[in-house]
C-alpha positions in Angstrom: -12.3 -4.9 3.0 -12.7 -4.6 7.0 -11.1 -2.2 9.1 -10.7 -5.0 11.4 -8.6 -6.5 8.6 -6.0 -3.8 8.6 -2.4 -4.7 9.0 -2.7 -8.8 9.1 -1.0 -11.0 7.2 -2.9 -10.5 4.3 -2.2 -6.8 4.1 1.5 -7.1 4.4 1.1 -9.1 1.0 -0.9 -7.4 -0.4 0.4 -3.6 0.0 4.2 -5.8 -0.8 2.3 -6.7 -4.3 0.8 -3.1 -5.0 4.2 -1.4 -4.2 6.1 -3.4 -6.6 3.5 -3.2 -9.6 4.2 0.4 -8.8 7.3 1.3 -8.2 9.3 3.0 -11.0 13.1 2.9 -11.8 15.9 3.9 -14.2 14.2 2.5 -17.3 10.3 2.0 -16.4 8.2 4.4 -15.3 6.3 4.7 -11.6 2.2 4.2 -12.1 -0.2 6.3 -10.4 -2.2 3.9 -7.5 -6.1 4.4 -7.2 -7.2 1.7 -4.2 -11.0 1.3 -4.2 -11.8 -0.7 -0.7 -14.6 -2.1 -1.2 -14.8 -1.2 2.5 -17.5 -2.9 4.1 -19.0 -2.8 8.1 -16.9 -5.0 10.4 -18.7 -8.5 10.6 -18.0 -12.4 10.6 -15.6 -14.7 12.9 -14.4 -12.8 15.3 -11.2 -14.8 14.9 -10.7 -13.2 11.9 -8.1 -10.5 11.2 -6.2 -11.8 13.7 -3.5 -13.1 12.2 -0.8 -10.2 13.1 1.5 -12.6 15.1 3.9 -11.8 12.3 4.2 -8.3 13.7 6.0 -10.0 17.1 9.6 -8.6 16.6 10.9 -12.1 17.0 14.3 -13.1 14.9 12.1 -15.3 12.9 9.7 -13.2 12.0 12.2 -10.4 10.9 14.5 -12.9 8.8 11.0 -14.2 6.7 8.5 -11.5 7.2 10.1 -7.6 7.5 13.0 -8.8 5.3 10.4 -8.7 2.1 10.5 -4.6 3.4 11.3 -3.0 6.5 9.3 0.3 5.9 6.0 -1.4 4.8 6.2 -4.1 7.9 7.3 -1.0 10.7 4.4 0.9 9.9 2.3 -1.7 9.8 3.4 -2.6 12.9 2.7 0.6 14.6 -0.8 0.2 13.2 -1.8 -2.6 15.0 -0.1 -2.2 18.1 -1.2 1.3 18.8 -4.7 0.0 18.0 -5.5 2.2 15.0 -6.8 -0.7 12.9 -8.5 1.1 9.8 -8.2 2.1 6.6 -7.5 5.6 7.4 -4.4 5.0 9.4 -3.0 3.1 6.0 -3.3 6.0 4.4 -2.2 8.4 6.6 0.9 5.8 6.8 2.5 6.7 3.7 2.8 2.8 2.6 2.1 4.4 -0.7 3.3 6.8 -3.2 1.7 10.1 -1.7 -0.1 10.4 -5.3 -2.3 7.7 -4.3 -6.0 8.1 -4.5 -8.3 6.3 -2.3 -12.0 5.7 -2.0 -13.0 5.0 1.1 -16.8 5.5 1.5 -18.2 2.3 2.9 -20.3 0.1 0.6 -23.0 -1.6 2.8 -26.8 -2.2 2.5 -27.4 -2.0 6.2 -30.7 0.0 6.7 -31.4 -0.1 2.5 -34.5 -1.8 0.9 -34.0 -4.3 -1.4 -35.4 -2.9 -4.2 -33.1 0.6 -4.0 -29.7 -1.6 -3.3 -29.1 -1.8 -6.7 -29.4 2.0 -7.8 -27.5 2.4 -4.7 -24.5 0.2 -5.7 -23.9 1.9 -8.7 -24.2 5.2 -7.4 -21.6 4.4 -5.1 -19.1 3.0 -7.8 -19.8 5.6 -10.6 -18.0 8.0 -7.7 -15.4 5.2 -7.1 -15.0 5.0 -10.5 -14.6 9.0 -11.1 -12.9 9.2 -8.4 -10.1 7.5 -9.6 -9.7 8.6 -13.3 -6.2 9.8 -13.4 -4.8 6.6 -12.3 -2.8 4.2 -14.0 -3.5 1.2 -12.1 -6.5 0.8 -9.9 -6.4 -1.7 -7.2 -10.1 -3.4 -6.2 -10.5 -4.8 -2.8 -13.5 -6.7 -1.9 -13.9 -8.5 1.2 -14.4 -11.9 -0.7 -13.4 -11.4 -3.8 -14.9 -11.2 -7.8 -18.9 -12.4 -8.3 -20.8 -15.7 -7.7 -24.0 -16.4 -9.1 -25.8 -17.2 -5.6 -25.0 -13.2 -4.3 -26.7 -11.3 -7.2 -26.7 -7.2 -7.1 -29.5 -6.9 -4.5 -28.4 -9.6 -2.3 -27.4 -8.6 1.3 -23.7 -9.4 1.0 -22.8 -8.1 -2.2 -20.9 -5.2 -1.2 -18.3 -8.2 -0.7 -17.7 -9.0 -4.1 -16.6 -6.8 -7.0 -18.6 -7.5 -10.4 -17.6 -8.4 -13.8 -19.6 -5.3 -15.1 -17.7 -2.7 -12.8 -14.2 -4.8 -14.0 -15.3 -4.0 -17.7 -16.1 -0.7 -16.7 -12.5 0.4 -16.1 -10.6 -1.6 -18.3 -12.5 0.9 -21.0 -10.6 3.5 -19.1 -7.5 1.7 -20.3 -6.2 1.5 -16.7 -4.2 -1.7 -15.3 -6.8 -3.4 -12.7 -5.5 -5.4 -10.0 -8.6 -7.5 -7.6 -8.2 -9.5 -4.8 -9.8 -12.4 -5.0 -10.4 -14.6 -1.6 -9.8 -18.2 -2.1 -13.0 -20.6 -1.7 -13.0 -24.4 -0.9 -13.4 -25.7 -4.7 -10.2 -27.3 -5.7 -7.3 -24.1 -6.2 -6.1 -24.5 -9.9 -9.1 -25.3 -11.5 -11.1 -22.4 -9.2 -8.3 -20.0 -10.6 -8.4 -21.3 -13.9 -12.0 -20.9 -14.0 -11.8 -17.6 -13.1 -9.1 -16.5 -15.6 -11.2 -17.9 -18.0 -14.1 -15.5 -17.6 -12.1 -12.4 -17.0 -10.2 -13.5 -20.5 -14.0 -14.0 -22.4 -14.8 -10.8 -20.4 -12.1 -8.6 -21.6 -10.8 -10.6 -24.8 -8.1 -7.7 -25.7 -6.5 -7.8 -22.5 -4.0 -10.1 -20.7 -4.4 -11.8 -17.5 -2.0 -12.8 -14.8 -2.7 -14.1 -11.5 -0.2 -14.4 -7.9 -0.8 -15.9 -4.9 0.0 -15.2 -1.9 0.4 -18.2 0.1 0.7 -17.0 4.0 -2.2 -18.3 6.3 -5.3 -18.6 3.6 -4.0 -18.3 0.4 -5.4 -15.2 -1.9 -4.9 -14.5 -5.2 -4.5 -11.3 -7.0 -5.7 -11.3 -10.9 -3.5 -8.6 -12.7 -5.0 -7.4 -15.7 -2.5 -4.7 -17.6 -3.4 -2.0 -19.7 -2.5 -2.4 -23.5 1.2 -1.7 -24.0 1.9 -2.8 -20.3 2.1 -6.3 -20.2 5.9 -6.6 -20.2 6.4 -3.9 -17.7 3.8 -5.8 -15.2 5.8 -9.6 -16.3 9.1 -7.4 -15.5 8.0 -6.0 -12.1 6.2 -9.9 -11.0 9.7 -11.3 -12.0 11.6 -8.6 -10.1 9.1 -9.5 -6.8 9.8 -13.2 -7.3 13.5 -12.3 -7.3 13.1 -10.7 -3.6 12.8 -11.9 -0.5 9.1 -11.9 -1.2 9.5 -15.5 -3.2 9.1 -17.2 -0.2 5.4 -15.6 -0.1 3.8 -15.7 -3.4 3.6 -18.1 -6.4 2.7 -16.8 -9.9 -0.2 -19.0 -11.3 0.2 -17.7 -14.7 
């Protein structure tokens, strides 16, 4: 995650996702959010992040876009147009429950040797990890996505990608993991497929489910539920794709 990131049209999807994963009613309960952000220095195209012209209160954009939910698309809004694009204005927001945790301490090797970047990359996400303990779900959110062989632990842009070690990690904590994962050119459904296959032979008790949203570059977020959760995370997906949200997402599996 970038600051500079904050409140395009990847967020609006993505904070649409969380909240229904998490939202409660009548007959299921709410889960507790933890967001880890990943949140790395402000770098790259400087086109990126700029995709907010879904913001423009035009009668278009409020029939597709704030339909999906009025609260989460007026704040983020106000975000971007007051020029308060970071991670501490979303949550200062209230897009989320306001039993949320977040950890927000940047991960970046600026300034770091080589040979301490991996001591200091675990450091950093045995406190993410602690930090977010009492949670039910815990949301991941690299810049890029999950691992790839040619950015090891110690490379310079690691802090962009979340390993499988720190996925294993938490699903011993019995928690339901949600990562965003950054689509790359490979050919979509056997990239995905690939992927679910190594987070399946990674965690072989657990479940797997991937969405994608499908605005601008497409993203996909792999949903891995805690034991005894799998139909309450099917049931909250279905209710999503049942919303005016179906125009933005497909469920790969």
């Amino acid at each position: 995650m970038q600051n500079r990131f904050v409140g395009d049209i990847g967020d609006f999807g993505k904070f649409g996702l969380l909240n229904a994963l998490c939202r409660g009613n009548d007959y299921e309960p709410a889960l507790r959010m933890g967001i880890i952000w990943y949140l790395t220095p402000d770098s790259g195209n400087a086109g990126h992040g700029q995709s907010i012209d879904y913001l423009s209160p035009m009668p278009g954009n409020l029939r597709y876009y704030r339909a999906c939910d009025p609260i989460l698309y007026d704040k983020l809004a106000e975000i971007v147009f007051s020029n308060r694009r970071n991670v501490a204005s979303i949550q200062a927001a209230s897009i989320f429950p306001p039993n949320t945790l977040y950890y927000d301490a940047p991960l970046s090797f600026d300034g770091i040797a080589a040979r301490e970047r991996e001591n200091y990359r675990w450091q950093w996400w045995f406190n993410a990890r602690y930090h977010v303990i009492p949670c039910d779900l815990v949301f991941l959110d690299p810049d890029n996505g999950l691992e790839v062989q040619s950015k090891p632990s110690h490379y310079v842009d690691a802090p962009k990608y979340v390993f499988y070690e720190e996925i294993e990690q938490l699903a011993g904590m019995e928690q339901t993991i949600v990562i965003y994962h950054h689509h790359c050119r490979e050919n979509e459904e056997l990239q995905l497929s690939k992927r679910i296959d190594e987070l399946e032979a990674l965690l072989p008790e657990r479940t797997v489910r991937a969405i994608t949203f499908v605005r601008y570059s497409r993203r996909t977020y792999f949903i891995i539920p805690a034991n005894g959760l799998e139909a309450m995370v099917q049931n909250r997906l279905d209710r999503l794709l049942n919303s005016p949200w179906w125009n933005h997402f497909v469920l790969f599996k």
